[in-house]
C-alpha positions in Angstrom: 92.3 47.5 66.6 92.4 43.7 66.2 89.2 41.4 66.0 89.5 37.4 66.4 88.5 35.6 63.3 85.5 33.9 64.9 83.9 36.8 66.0 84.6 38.3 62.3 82.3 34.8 61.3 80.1 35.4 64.1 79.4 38.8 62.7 79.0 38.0 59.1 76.2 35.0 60.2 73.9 37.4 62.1 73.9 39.6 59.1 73.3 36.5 57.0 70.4 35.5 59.7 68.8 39.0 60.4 68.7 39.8 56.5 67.0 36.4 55.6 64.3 36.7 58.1 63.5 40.4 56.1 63.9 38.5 52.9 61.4 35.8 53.8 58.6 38.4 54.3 59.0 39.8 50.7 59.5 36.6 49.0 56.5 34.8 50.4 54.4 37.7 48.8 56.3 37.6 45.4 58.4 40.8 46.1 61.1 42.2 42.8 63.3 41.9 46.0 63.3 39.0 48.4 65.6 36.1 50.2 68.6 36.3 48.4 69.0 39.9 47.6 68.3 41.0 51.3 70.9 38.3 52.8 73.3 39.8 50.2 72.6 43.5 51.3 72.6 42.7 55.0 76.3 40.5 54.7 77.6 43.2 51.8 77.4 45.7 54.8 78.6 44.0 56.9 81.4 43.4 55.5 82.4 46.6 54.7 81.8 47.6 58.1 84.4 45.3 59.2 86.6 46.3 56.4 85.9 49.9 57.3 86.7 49.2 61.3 89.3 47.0 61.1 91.1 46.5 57.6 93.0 49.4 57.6 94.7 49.4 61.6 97.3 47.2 60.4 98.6 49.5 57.5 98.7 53.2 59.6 101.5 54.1 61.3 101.6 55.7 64.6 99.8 59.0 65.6 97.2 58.2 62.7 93.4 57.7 63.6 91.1 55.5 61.8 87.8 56.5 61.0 85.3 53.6 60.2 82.1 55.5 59.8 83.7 56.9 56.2 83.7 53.8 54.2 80.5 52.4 56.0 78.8 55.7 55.3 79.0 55.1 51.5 76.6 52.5 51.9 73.9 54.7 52.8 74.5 56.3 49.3 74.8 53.0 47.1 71.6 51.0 48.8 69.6 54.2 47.7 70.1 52.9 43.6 69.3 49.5 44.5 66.3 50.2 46.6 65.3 52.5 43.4 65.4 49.7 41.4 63.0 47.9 42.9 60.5 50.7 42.3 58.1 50.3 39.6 56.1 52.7 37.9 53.5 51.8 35.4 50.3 53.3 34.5 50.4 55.9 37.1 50.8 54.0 40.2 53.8 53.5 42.3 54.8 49.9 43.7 57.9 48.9 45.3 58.5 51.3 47.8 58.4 49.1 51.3 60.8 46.9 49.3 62.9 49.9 48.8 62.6 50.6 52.6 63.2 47.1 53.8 66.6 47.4 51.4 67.6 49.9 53.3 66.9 49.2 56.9 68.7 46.1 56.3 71.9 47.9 55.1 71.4 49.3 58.8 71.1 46.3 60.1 74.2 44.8 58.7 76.1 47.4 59.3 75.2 47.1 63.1 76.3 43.5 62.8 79.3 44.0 61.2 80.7 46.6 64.0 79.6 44.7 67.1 75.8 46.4 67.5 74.1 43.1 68.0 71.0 44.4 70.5 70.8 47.2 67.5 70.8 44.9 64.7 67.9 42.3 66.4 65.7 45.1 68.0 65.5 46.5 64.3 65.0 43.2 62.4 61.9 42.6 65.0 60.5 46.0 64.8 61.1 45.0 61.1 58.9 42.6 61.1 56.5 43.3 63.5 55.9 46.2 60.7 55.4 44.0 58.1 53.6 40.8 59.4 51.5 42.7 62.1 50.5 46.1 61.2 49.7 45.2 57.3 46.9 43.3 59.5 45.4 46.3 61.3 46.4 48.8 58.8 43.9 46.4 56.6 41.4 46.3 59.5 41.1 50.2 60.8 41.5 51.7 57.1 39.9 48.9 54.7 36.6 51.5 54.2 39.1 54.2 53.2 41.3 52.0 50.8 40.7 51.3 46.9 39.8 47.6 46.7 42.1 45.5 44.5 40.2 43.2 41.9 42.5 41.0 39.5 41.1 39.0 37.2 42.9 36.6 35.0 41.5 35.9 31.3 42.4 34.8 27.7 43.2 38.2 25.2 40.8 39.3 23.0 39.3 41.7 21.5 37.0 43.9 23.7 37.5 42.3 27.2 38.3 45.7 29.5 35.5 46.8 28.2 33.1 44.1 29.4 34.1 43.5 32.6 34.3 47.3 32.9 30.5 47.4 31.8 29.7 44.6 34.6 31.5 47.0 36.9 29.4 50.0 36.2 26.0 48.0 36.6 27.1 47.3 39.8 27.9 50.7 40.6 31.4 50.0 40.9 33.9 52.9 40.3 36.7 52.2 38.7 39.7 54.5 40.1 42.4 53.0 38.0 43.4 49.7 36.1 46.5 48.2 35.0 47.1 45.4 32.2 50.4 43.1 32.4 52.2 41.9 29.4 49.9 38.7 27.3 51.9 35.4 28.3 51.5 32.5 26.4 50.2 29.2 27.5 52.2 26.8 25.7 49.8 24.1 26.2 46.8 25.8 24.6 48.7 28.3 22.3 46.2 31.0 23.8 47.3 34.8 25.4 46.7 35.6 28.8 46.4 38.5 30.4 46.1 39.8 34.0 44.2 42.8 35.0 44.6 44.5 38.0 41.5 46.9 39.0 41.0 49.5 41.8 37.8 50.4 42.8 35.6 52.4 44.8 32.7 50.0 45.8 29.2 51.2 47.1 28.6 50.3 50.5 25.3 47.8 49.8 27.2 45.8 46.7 26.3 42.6 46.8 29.9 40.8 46.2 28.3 37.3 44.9 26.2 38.8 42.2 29.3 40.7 40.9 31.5 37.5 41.2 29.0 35.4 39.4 28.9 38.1 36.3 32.2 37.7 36.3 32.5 34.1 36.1 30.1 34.0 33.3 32.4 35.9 31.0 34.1 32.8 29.4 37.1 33.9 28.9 38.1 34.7 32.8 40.0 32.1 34.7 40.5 33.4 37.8 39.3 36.1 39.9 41.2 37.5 42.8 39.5 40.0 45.6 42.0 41.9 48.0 44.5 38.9 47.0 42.4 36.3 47.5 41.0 33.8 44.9 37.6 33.8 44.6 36.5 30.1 43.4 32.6 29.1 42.1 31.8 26.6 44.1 32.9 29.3 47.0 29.9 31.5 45.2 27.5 28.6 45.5 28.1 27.1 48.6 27.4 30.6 50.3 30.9 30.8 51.9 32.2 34.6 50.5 
């Protein structure tokens, strides 16, 4: 089997192409695993698909068969320690694991690529991202009332701060489900700690969202306030627009 060196280029820049438009998704929302690392998944298979269908023709001698699904198939096996590397556990809760999913789908996708599969290759990638852009939408519409509701607040370090804002919490009847507390960074500027706090909560269904964000924003040592990823902002509060 022979292959002309610009389809071997051709090839190798849809896997470069497809991968990127993955890795776009993940890095605009701060993913372990984002542009460069899918690009490099995506053309890494794609490669050794080629080398897998073609490398090896030139060096068998006559009545041998090449079989280019045996290399390629180790792929399958080796993405699965990268995509569990993006996984992270901490505090009970699990994060990572579309990452892990969109590592692998994109090993698929270069692979396609890399043995001539190009309707395979772009179908995937769109259904790709038609899963991620679209759906996260109405999976955030039709299920919101079922979900946990993610509250991060941003503050300086000191002494006693979980449980304040945990107190506000409960006076608002807010149940706290779980909670997770990142590393203190420094602020070179103002020598001070800060920390980040990421809540999930059970809220009742009559809270009144402004008089919990304004409680919040009286604790002096709180930042910035994020609901469901969004930043909640004081003059936001007062001007009557959450």
């Amino acid at each position: 089997m022979y292959i002309e060196s610009w389809e071997i280029a051709v090839r190798l820049l849809l896997a470069v192409f497809l991968g990127g438009l993955i890795g776009v998704e993940r890095e605009r929302i701060n993913r372990p695993a984002g542009f460069r690392t899918h690009i490099l998944v995506c053309s890494g298979s794609a490669l050794i698909m080629l080398v897998s269908a073609y490398g090896f023709t030139g060096q068998m001698g006559d009545g041998f068969l090449a079989d280019p699904g045996r290399i390629a198939a180790g792929v399958v096996t080796g993405i699965g320690f990268l995509g569990a590397g993006t996984i992270l556990q901490q505090r009970g809760s699990v994060r990572g694991l579309t990452t892990a999913a969109t590592i692998w789908v994109v090993s698929g996708v270069g692979l396609a690529a890399g043995i001539g599969f190009y309707l395979g290759a772009i179908l995937t990638t769109f259904f790709v991202l038609i899963s991620l852009l679209l759906l996260r939408r109405a999976e955030d519409y039709f299920f919101v009332r079922r979900r946990l509701k993610h509250l991060k607040v941003r503050a300086v370090d000191q002494p006693g701060l979980l449980g304040l804002i945990g107190a506000i919490l409960g006076e608002k009847m807010v149940n706290i489900r779980k909670s997770e507390l990142s590393e203190p960074e420094i602020i070179e500027k103002s020598g001070v700690d800060m920390i980040t706090i990421d809540f999930f909560v059970e809220v009742p269904t009559d809270l009144n969202l402004k008089d919990l964000f304004d409680s919040l924003h009286e604790v002096e040592s709180i930042s910035e306030i994020h609901w469901q990823n969004e930043v909640v902002r004081k003059d936001n509060l007062n001007s009557g627009l959450l």
